[in-house]
C-alpha angles and dihedrals in degrees: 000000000000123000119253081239085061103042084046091060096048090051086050094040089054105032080055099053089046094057089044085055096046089044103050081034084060104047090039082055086048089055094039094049099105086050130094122281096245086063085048095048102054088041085067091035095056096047097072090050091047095046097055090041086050098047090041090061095044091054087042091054099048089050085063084226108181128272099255085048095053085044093060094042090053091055094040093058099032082062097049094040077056092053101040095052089047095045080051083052100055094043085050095056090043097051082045093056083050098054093040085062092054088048089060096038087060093045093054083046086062101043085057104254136125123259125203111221118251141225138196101070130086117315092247092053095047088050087052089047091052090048089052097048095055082047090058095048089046088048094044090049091044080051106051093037080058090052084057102046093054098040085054087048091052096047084043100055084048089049094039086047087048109053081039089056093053106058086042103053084051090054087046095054093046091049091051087048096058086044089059096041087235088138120084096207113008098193092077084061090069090082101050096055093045083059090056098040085055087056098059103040084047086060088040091059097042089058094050091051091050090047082052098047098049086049097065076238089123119126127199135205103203127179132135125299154163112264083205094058091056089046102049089041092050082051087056087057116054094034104101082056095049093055090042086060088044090244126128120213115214122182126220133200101343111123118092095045122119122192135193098232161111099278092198099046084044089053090053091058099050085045086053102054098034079055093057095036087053082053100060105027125111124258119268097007130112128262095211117207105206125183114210123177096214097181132338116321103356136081135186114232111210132206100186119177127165096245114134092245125189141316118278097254089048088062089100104020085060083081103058115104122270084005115162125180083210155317088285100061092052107121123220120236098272127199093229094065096250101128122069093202100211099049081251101134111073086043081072104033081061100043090044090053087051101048082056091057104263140073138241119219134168129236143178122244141174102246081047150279100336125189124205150204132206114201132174113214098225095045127239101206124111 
């Protein structure tokens, strides 16, 4: 058995060529540092390899083995330092290649594209590669949601110039006409441009509600109220339009509901909706207002005219601001107050619903268009 003297040499023998390694390992890498990682990499790698052949010849020194012995260890060790640089090598390569991938993958990140995960590499690598690849589709649908967006507020500013243009131009030719004196009695010409003028501080505050609205600046008022009471005011109002347009509005279903809400800001979203659904309905038919309790506190709450209402895809495009199916469904400025002018009313009957607590959302049915509310009894705005 060997003597604890002689144990204790080997452990110091080989406790001193280690630190040697890892110190001549460390100032190599520092030199190395501005190198690639496969360099690196077998430079680690080596170091393991260096610093057992290394510790293997000093013990055998000191054990004054013979010469052929030594001989024989020497070879012994020189083949497998050769191996076990070569096999770091290869590792090295390999990790690089790795690395490489990724390299390319975050390039084509940056250029905008869309990367599939891959696999074959270190665990830790092909997990990389997975996280990356859900970054990438994140990135590409944030993108493309921004194309949207700004291709909506592009279509939205020409809209919104548009249905501006148009009062104005009116106030300008009356005003012309009184210039000239082309108007026999131009006081008959005030209302018509009170009408006009309405028209444009109804857009402006439109706009100012919907600017609200998409700030989280919204306040509600909320308290409890008939549901039946909202709906049979928001009828009021829009009356005198519907029997303009020849269509009668009927209600179903709606008393005995009570609702925590801003009774205001709920009245605005039925008046919203009965306004579009005025605008599309056929003459001489009926807008029916219908209450469901579809689970437990909540109801929908359903506008339902017998338009012929939107394709099937626009259901929920319909709601986007400024949003128009076509050239065709874009209402003229009307004296009683019906068209919106910049698409801008079902934008806040949405976000007002939403800001309660529920949604609004449009749907085909047999009997018709139909537009409905979601609303939670108890109430979910701020």
């Amino acid at each position: 058995m060997l003597a604890g003297a002689d144990v204790l040499l080997i452990v110091m023998t080989c406790l001193l060529v280690a630190v040697c390694v890892a110190a001549l390992t460390l100032a190599v890498l520092r030199v190395l540092r501005r190198r690639s990682v496969r360099a690196q990499l077998m430079l680690v790698a080596s170091a393991g390899v260096v610093t057992m052949a290394a510790s293997v010849v000093a013990i055998s020194l000191e054990m004054y083995i013979s010469t052929h012995d030594l001989t024989v260890l020497l070879v012994v060790i020189g083949v497998s330092l050769v191996l076990g640089i070569t096999t770091a090598w290869v590792v090295a390569r390999a990790m690089r290649s790795s690395f490489d991938r990724l390299s390319a993958s975050l390039d084509e990140v940056g250029r905008g594209g869309v990367i599939v995960a891959e696999q074959g590499g270190s665990r830790e690598l092909d997990d990389l590669s997975v996280r990356l690849a859900e970054v990438s589709a994140k990135v590409d649908a944030a993108n493309a949601e921004l194309e949207r967006l700004d291709s909506a507020r592009r279509r939205f500013f020409a809209w919104i110039s548009h249905d501006l243009r148009t009062p104005l131009t009116a106030v300008r030719a009356l005003a012309e006409s009184i210039e000239d004196g082309a108007a026999d009695a131009p006081e008959r010409f005030a209302g018509q441009v009170r009408v006009q003028v309405e028209t444009m501080s109804r857009m402006v505050d439109d706009l100012f509600e919907l600017s609200t609205l998409t700030s989280g600046a919204v306040q509600l008022q909320t308290q409890q109220v008939e549901l039946l009471d909202v709906v049979s005011d928001a009828v009021a109002d829009v009356a005198a339009a519907a029997d303009r347009h020849g269509v009668r509005i009927v209600e179903r279903g709606v008393g005995g509901h009570v609702l925590w809400a801003d009774p205001h800001q709920l009245g605005r979203i039925v008046v919203n909706l009965l306004t579009n659904a005025i605008r599309h309905a056929p003459r001489g038919t009926d807008i029916v207002i219908s209450a469901t309790e579809v689970e437990r506190n909540r109801l929908v709450l359903g506008i339902l005219d017998h338009g012929s209402g939107v394709a099937v895809e626009d259901l929920d495009r319909m709601f986007d601001v400024g949003w128009r199916e076509d050239a065709a469904r874009t209402a003229p400025i009307d004296q009683d107050g019906v068209a919106s002018g910049a698409g801008l009313g079902l934008s806040i009957a949405r976000g007002l619903a939403r800001a309660h607590g529920g949604e609004v959302f449009a749907e085909r049915t047999d009997e018709g268009f139909r537009m409905n509310v979601l609303l939670p009894f108890g109430g979910g705005g701020s």
